[in-house]
ZATORKE-148927 format. One record per residue: residue number from 1; residue in one letter; chain; x, y, z of N, C-alpha, C, O in turn. Coordinates in steps of 0.2 Angstrom, whole numbers, plus 5000, padded with zeros to 4 digits. Example, Ala and Ser with C-alpha at 12.3 -4.5 7.8 and 13.67 -1.06 7.14 Angstrom:
<lumtis>
num  residu  chaine  n_xx  n_yy  n_zz  ca_xx  ca_yy  ca_zz  c_xx  c_yy  c_zz  o_xx  o_yy  o_zz
1  A  A  5066  4972  5039  5062  4978  5039  5066  4984  5039  5071  4983  5042
2  S  A  5064  4989  5035  5068  4995  5036  5064  5000  5039  5067  5006  5040
</lumtis>
This chain:
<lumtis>
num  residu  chaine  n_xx  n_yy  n_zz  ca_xx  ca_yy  ca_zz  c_xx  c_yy  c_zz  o_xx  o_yy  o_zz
1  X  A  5004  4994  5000  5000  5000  5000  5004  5006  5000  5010  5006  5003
2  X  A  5003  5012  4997  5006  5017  4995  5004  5022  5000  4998  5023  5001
3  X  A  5007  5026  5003  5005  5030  5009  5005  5036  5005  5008  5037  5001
4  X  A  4999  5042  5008  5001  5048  5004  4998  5052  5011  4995  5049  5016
5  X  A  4999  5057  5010  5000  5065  5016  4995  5072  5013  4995  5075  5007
6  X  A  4992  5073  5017  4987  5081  5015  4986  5084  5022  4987  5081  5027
7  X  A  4985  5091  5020  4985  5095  5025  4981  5101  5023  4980  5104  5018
8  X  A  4980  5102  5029  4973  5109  5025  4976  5117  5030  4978  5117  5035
9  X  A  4975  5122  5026  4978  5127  5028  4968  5130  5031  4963  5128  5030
10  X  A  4970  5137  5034  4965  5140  5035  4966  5147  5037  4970  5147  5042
11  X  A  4965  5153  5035  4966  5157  5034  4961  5165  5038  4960  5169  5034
12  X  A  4960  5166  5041  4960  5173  5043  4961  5180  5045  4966  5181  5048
13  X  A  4958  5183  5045  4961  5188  5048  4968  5191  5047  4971  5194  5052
14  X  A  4970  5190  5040  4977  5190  5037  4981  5185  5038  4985  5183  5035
15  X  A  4979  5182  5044  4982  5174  5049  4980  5168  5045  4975  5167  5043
16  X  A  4986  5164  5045  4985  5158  5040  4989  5152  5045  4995  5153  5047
17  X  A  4983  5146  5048  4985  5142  5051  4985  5134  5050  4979  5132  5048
18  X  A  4989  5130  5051  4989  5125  5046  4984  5118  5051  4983  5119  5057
19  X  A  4984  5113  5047  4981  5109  5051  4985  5104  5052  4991  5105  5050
20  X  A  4983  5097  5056  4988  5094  5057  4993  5090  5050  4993  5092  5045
21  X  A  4995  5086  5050  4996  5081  5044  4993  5076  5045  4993  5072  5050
22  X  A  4990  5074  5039  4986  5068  5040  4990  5062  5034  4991  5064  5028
23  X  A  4991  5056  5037  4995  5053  5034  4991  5045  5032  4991  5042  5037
24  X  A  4987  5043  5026  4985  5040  5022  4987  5034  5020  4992  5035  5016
25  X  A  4986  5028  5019  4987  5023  5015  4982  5021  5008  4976  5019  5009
26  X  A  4986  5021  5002  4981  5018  4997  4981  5011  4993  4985  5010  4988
27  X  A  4977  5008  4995  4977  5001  4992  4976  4999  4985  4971  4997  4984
28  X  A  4980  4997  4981  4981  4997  4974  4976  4990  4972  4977  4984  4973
29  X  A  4971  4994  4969  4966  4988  4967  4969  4981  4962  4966  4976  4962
30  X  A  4974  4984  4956  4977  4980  4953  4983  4976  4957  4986  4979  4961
31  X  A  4984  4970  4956  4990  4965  4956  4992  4962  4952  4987  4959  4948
32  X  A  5000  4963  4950  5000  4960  4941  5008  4954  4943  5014  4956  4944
33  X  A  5006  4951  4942  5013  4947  4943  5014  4943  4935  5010  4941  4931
34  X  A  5023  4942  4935  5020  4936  4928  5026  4931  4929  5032  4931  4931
35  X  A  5024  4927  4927  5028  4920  4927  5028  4918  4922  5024  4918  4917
36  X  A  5037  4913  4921  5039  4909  4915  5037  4902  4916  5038  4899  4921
37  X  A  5034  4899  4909  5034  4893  4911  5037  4889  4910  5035  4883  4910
38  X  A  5043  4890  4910  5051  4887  4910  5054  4892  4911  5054  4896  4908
39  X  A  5058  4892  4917  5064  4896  4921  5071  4896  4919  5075  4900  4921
40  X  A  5072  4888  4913  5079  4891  4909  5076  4889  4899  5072  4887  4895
41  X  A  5085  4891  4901  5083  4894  4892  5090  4891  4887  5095  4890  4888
42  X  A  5087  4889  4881  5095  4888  4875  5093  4893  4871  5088  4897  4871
43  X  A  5096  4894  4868  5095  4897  4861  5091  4893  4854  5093  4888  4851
44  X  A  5086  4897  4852  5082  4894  4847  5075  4892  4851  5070  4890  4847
45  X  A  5075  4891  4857  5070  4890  4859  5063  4894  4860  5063  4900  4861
46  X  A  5058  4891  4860  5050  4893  4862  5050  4894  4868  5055  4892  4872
47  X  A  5046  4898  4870  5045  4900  4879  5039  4903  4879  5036  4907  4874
48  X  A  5037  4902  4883  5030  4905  4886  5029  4909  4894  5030  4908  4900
49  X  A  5026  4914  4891  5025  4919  4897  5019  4919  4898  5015  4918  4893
50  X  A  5016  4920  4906  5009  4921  4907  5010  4927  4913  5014  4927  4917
51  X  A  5005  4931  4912  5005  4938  4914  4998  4937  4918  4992  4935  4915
52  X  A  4998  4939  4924  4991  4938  4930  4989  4946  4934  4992  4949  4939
53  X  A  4983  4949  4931  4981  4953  4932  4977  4953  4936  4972  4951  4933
54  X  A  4976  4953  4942  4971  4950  4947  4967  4961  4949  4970  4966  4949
55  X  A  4959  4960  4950  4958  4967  4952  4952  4965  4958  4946  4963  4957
56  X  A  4956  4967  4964  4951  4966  4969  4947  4973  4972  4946  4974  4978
57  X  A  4946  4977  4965  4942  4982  4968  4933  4981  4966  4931  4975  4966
58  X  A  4931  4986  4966  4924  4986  4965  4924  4989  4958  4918  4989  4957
59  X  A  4926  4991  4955  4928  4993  4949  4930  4989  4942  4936  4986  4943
60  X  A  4928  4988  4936  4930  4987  4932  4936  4994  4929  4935  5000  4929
61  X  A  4942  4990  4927  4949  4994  4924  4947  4990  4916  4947  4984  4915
62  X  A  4946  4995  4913  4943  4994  4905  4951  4998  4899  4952  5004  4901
63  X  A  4953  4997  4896  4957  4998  4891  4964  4999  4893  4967  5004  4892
64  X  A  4966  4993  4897  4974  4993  4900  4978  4991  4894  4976  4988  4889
65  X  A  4986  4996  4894  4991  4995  4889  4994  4988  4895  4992  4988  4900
66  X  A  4998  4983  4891  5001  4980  4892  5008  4977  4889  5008  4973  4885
67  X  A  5014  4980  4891  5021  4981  4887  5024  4978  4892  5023  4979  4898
68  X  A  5028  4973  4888  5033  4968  4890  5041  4970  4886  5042  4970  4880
69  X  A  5044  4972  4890  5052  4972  4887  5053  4970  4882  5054  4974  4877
70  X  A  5053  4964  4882  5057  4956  4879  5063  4959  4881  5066  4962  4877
71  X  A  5064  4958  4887  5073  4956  4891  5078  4962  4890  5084  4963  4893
72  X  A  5075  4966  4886  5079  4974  4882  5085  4976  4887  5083  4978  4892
73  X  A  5092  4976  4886  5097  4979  4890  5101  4982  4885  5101  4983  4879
74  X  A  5104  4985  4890  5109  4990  4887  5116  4985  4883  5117  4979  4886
75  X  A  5119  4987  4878  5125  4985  4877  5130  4990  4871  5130  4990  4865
76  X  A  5134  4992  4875  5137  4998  4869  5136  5004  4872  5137  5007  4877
77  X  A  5133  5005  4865  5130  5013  4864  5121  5011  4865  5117  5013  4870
78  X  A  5119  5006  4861  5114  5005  4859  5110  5000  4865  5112  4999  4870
79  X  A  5105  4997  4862  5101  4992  4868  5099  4985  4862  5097  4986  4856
80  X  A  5101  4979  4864  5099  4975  4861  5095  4969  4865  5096  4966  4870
81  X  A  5090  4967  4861  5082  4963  4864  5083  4956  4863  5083  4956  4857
82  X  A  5085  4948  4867  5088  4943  4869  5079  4942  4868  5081  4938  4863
83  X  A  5073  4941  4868  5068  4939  4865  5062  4942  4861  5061  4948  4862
84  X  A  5060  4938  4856  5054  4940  4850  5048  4937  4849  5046  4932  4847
85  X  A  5047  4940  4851  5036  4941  4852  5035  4935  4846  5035  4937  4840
86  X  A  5032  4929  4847  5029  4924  4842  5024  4924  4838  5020  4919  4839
87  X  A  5023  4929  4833  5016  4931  4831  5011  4926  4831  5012  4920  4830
88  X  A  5006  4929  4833  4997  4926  4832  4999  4921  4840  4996  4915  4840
89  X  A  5004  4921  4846  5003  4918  4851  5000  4921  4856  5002  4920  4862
90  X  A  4995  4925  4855  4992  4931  4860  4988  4926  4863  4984  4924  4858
91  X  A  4987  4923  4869  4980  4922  4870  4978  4924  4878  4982  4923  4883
92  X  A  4972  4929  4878  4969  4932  4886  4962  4931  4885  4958  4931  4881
93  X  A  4963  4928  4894  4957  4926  4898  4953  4931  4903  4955  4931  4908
94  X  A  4949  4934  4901  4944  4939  4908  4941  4931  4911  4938  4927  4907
95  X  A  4943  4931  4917  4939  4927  4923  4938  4920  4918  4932  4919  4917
96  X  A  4942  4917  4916  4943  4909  4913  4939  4911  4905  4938  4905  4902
97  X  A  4937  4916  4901  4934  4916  4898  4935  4919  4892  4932  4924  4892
98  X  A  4940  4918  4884  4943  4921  4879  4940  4929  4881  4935  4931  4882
99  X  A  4946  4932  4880  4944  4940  4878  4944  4942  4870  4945  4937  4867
100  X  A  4943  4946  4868  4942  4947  4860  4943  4953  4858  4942  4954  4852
101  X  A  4944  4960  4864  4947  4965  4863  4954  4966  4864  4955  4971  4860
102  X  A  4959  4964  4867  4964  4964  4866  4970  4964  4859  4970  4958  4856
103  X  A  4974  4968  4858  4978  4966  4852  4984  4968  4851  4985  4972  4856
104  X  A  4987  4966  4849  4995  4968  4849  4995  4975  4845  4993  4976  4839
105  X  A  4999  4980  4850  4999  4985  4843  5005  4985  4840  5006  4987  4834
106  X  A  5011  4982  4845  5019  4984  4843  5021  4976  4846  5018  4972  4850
107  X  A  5028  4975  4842  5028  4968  4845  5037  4968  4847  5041  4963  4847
108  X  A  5039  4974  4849  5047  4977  4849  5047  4985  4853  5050  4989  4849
109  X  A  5044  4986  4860  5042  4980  4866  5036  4977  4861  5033  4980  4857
110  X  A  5034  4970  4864  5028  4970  4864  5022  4975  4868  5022  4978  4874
111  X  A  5019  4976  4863  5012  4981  4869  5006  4978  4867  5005  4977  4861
112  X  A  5002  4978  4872  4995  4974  4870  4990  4979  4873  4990  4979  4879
113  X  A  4986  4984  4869  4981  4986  4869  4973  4984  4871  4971  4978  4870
114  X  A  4969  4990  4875  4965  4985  4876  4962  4978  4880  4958  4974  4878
115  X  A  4965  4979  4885  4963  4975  4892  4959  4978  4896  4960  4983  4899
116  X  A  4954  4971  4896  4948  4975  4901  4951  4970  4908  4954  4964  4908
117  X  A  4949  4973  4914  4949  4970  4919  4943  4970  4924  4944  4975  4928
118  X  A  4937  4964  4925  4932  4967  4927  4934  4967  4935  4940  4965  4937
119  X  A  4929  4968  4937  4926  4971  4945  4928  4964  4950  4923  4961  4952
120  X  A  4932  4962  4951  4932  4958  4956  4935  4953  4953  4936  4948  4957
121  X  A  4936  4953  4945  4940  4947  4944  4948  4947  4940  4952  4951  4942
122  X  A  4950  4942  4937  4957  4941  4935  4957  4942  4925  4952  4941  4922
123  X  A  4962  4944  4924  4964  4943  4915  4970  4938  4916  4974  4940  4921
124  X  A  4972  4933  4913  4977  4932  4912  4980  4933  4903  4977  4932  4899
125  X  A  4985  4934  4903  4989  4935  4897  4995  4930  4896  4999  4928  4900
126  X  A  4994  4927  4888  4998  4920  4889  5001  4923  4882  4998  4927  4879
127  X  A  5008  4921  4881  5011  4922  4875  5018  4918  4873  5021  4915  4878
128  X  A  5020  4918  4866  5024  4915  4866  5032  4920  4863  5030  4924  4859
129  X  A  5039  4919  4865  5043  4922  4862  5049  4915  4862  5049  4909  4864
130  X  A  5053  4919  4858  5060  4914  4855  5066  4918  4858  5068  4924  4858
131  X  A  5069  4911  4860  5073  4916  4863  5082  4915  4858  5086  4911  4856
132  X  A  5082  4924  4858  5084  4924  4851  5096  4924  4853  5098  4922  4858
133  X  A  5098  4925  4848  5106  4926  4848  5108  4934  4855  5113  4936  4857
134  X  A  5104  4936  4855  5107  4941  4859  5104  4940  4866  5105  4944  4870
135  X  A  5101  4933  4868  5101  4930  4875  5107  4927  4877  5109  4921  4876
136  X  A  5109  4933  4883  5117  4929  4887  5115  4921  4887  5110  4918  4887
137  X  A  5124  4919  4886  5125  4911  4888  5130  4909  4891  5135  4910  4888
138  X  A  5132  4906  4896  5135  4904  4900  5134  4906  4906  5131  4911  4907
139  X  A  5137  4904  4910  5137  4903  4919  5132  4908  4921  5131  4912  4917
140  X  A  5130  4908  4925  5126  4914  4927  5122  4919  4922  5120  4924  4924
141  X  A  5121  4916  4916  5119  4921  4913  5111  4919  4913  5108  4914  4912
142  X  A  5106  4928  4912  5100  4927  4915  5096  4931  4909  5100  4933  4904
143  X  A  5090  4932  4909  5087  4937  4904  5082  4938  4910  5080  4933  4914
144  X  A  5080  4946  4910  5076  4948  4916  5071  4953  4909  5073  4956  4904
145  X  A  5065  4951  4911  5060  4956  4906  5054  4958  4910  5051  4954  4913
146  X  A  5053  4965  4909  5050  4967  4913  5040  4969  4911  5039  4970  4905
147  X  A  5035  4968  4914  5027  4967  4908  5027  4974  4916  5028  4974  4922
148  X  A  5024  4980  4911  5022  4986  4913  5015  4987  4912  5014  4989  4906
149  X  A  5008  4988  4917  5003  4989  4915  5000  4995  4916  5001  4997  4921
150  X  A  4997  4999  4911  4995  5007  4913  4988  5008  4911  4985  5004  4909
151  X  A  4987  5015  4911  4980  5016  4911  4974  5016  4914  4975  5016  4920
152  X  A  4968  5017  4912  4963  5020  4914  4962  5022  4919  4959  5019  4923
153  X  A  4964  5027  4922  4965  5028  4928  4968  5026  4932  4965  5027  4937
154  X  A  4974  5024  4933  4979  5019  4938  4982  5025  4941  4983  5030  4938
155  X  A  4983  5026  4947  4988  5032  4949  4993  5032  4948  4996  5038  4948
156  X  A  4996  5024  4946  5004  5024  4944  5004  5016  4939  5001  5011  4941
157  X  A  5009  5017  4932  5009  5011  4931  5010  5007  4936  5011  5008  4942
158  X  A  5010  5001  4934  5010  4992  4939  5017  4989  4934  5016  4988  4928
159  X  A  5023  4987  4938  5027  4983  4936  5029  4976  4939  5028  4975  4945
160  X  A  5030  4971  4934  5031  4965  4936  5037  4961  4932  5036  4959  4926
161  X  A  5042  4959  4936  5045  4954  4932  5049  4948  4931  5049  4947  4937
162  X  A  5051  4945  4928  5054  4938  4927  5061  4938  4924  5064  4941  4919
163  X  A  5062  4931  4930  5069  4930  4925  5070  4922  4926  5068  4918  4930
164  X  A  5073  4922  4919  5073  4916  4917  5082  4915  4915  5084  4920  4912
165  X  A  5088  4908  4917  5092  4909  4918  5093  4904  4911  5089  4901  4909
166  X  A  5100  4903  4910  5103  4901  4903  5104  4892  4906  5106  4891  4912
167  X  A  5102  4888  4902  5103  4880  4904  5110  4876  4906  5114  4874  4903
168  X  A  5111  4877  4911  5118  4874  4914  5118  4866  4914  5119  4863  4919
169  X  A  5118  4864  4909  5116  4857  4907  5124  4855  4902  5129  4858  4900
170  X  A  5121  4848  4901  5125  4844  4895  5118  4842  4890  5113  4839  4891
171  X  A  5121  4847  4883  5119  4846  4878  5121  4844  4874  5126  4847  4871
172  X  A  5117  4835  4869  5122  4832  4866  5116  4834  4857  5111  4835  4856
173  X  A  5123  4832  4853  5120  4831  4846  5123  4827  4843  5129  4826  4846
174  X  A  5122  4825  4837  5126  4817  4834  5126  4820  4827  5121  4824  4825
175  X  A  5130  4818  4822  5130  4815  4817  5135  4811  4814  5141  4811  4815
176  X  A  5131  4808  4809  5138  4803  4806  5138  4803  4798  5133  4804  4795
177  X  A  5143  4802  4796  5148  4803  4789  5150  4794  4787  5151  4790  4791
178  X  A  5151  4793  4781  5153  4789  4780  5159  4790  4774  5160  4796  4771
179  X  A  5163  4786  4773  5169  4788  4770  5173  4780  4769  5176  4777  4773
180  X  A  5173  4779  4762  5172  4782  4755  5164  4781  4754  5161  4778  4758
181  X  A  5162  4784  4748  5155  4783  4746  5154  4785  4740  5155  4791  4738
182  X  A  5153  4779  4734  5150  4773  4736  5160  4769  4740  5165  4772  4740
183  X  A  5158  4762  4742  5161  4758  4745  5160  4751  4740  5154  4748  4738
184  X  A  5167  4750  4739  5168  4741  4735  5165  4736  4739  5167  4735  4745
185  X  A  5161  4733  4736  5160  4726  4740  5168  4725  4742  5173  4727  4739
186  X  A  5166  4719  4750  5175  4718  4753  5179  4723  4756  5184  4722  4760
187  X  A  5176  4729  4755  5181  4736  4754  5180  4736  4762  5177  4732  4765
188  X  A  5184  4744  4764  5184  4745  4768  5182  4752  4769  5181  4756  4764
189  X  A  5180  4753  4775  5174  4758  4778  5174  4761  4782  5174  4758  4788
190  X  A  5174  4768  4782  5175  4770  4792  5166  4773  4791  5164  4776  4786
191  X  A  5163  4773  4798  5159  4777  4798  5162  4783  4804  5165  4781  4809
192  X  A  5161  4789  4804  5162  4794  4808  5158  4798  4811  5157  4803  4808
193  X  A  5156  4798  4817  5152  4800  4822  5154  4807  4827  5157  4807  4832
194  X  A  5152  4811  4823  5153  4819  4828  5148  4820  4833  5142  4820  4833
195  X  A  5151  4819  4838  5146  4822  4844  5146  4828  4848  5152  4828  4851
196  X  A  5143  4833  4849  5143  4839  4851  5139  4841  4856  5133  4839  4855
197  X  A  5141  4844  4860  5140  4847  4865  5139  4855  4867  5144  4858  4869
198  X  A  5132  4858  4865  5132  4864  4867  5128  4864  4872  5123  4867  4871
199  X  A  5129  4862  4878  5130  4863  4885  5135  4868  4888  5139  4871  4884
200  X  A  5135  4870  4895  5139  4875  4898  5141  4870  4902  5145  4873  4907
201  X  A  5140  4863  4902  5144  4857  4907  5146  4851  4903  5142  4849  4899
202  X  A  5155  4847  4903  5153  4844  4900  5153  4838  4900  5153  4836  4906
203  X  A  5152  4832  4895  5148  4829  4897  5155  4822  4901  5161  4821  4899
204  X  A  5153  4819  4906  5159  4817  4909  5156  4808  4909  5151  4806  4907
205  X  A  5162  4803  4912  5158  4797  4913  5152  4795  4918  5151  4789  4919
206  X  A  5150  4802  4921  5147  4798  4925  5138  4802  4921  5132  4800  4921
207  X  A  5141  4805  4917  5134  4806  4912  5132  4799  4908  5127  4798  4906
208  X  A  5136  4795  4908  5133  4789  4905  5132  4786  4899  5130  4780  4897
209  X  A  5135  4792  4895  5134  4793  4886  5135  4788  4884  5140  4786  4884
210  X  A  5129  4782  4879  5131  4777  4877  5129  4777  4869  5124  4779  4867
211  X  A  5132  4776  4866  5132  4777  4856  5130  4770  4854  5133  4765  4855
212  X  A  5125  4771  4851  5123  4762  4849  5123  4763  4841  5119  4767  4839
213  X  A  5126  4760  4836  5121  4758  4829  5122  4750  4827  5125  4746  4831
214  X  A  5118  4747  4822  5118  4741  4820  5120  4744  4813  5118  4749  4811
215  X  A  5126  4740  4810  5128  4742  4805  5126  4737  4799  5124  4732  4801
216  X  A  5126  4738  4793  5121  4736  4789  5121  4736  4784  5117  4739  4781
217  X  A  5126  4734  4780  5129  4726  4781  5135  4726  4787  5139  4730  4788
218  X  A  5134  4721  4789  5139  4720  4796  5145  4722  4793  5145  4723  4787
219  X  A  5151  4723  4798  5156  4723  4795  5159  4718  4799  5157  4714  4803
220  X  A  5166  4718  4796  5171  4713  4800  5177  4716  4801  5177  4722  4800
221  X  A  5184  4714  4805  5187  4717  4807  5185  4723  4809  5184  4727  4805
222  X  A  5184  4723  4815  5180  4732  4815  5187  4734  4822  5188  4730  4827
223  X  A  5189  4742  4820  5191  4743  4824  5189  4750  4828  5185  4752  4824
224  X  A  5190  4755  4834  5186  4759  4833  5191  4765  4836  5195  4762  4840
225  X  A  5192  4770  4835  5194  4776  4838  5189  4782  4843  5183  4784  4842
226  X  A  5193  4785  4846  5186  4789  4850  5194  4796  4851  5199  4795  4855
227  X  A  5193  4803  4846  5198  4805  4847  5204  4805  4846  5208  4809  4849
228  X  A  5204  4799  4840  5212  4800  4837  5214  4793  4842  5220  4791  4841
229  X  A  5210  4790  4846  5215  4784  4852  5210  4779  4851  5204  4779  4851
230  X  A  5216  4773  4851  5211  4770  4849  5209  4765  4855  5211  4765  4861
231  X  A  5203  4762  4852  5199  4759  4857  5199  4752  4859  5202  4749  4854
232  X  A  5197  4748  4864  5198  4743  4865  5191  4738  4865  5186  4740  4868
233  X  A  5192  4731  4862  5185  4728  4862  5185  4725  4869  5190  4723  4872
234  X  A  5178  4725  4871  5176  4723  4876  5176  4728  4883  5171  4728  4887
235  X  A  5184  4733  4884  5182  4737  4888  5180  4742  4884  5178  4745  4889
236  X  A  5180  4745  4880  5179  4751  4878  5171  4751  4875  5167  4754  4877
237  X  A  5170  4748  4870  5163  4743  4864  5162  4737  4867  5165  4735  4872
238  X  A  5157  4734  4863  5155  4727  4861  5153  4728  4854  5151  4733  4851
239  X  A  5154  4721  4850  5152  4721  4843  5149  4716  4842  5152  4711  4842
240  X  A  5145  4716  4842  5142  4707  4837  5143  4707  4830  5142  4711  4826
241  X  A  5146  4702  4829  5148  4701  4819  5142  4696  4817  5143  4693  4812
242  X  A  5138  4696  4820  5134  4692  4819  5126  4695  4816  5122  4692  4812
243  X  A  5125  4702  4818  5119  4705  4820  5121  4713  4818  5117  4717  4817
244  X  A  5130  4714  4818  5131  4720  4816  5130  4726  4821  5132  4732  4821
245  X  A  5127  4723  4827  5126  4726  4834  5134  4732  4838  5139  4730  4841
246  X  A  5133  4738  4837  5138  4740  4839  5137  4746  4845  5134  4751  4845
247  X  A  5141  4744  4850  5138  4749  4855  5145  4752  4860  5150  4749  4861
248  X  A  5144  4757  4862  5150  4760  4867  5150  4757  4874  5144  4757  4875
249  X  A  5153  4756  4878  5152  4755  4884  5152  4761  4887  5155  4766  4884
250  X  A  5147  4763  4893  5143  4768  4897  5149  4772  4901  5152  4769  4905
251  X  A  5152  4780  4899  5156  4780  4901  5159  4783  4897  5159  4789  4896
252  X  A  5162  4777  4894  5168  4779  4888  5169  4787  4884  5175  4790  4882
253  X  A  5162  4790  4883  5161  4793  4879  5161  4799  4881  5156  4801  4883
254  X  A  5167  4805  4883  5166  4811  4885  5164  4817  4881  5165  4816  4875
255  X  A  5161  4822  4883  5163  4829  4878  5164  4835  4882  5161  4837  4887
256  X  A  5170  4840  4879  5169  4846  4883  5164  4850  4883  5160  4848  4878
257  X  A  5162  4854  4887  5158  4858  4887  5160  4864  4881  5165  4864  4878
258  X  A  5153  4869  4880  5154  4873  4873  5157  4879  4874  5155  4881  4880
259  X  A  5160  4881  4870  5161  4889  4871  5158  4893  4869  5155  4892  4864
260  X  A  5158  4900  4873  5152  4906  4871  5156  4912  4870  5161  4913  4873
261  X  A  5153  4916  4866  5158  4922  4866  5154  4928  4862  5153  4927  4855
262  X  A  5151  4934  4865  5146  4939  4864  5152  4941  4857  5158  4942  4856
263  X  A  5147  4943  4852  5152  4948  4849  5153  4956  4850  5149  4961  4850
264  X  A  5158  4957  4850  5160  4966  4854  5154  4970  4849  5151  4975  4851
265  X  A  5154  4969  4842  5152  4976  4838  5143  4975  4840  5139  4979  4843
266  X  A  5141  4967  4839  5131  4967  4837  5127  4965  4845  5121  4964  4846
267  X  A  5132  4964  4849  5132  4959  4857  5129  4951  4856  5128  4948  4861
268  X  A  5128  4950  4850  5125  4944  4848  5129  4938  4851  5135  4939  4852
269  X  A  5127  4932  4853  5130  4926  4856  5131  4922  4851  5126  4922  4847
270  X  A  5137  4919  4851  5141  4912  4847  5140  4904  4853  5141  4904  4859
271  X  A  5139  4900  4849  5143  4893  4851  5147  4890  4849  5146  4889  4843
272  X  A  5152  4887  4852  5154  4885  4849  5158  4878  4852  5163  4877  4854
273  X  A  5151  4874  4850  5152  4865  4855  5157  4863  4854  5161  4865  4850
274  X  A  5158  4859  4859  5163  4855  4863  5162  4847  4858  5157  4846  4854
275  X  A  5169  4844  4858  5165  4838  4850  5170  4833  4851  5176  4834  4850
276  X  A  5168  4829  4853  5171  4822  4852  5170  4819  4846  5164  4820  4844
277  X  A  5176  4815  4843  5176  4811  4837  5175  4805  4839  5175  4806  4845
278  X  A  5172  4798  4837  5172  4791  4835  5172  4789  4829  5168  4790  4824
279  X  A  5178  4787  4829  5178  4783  4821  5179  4776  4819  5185  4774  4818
280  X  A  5171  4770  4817  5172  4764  4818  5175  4762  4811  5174  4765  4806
281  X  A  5180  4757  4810  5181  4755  4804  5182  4749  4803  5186  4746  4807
282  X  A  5178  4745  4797  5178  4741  4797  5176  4737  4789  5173  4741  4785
283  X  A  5176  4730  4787  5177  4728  4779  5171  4727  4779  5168  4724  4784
284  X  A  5166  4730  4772  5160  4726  4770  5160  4718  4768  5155  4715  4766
</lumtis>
């Protein structure tokens, strides 16, 4: 509650005498909170905000603005925005129930025009953004955005905000290459498997990594490297020449973690994963 002070003068007889100070609290019939529905983040990804408008006056608040940052900081000279309003994911509830007047006027901040909030009930505001290249990455890194509501009559806008912090995970991806292509019958074959890690942790033996393929046509003589070193059957792999079944033993398979590096001129974010080789070789 907002405290405020008045005081009444009164005057006569040339004589001007004050009254005492009367000191006041006003109770702000809006409450606006907003929450993420996921508290971390990678890059490329969807995310979703819901914005809680609660009004416990006797009053309906009819044609509230509603602007959301998207995460906007400073960097430089200039200010650059870390997320982007998902067009047509507007959706708002008066008291559990679609609204149909609100609209996006601007989507850089977002601003949403036109929110009613009746007499005793709630609006909720649901949306979606992406969270873009200029959302910090690593260790501690957060996006803070701020959803500002103003109008009809408010004494003061209403701020609320969220923060949602960068994924301190192991992040893994695969592909594989083959090499020669086409391959002689008889001939010889390596398949080559990149594994990459755009995590901020990396991935160690006790994460577990196991690499499975069935190779197809089986091979024979198969030997395997992980890293330029080679590997040993039974502890390192198992192979069936039977079924062409190939798999790494749990452990075996490390990756460093990725590197991140803002650029000085656009403040935009780079990765740059962490990568383990495996290279099985073996005769069709």
């Amino acid at each position: 509650m907002q405290p405020f002070y008045n005081q009444a003068m009164l005057s006569y007889n040339n004589i001007v005498t004050a009254s005492n100070l009367v000191r006041g609290t006003l109770r702000t019939a809006l409450q606006v909170t907003k929450t993420p529905v996921k508290d971390t983040y990678v890059h490329g990804e969807e995310l979703t905000y819901l914005i809680s408008i609660q009004n416990t006056g006797d009053t309906a608040f009819t044609g509230l603005t509603v602007t959301d940052n998207l995460g906007a900081y400073t960097f430089g000279t200039g200010t650059v925005v870390p997320l982007t309003y998902v067009d047509g994911t507007l959706t708002v509830l008066a008291d559990g129930v679609p609204a149909t007047g609100p609209v996006v006027q601007e989507t850089d901040p977002l601003t949403v025009t036109g929110v009613n909030v009746p007499a005793g009930g709630s609006v909720v505001i649901a949306y979606a953004v992406t969270v873009n290249s200029y959302a910090p990455l690593g260790a501690q890194a957060a996006v803070t955005n701020t959803v500002t509501v103003d109008g009809d009559g408010m004494t003061a806008p209403m701020t609320a905000t969220a923060e949602i912090t960068a994924a301190d995970d192991v992040t893994l991806a695969i592909t594989k290459s083959i090499d020669p292509n086409p391959v002689t019958e008889r001939g010889q074959v390596t398949y080559t498997f990149e594994i990459c890690n755009y995590g901020s942790q990396p991935a160690t033996a006790a994460d577990n990594a196991v690499l499975t393929d069935q190779f197809d046509p089986v091979l024979s003589a198969l030997t395997a490297t992980l890293n330029g070193t080679a590997l040993t059957a039974t502890t390192d792999y198992t192979y069936d020449e039977d079924s062409g079944l190939f798999e790494t033993v749990a452990g075996v398979l490390t990756v460093p973690a990725a590197a991140y590096a803002q650029d000085p001129e656009t403040g935009a974010w780079s990765i740059t994963p962490g990568l383990a080789t495996l290279a099985v070789t073996g005769t069709i």
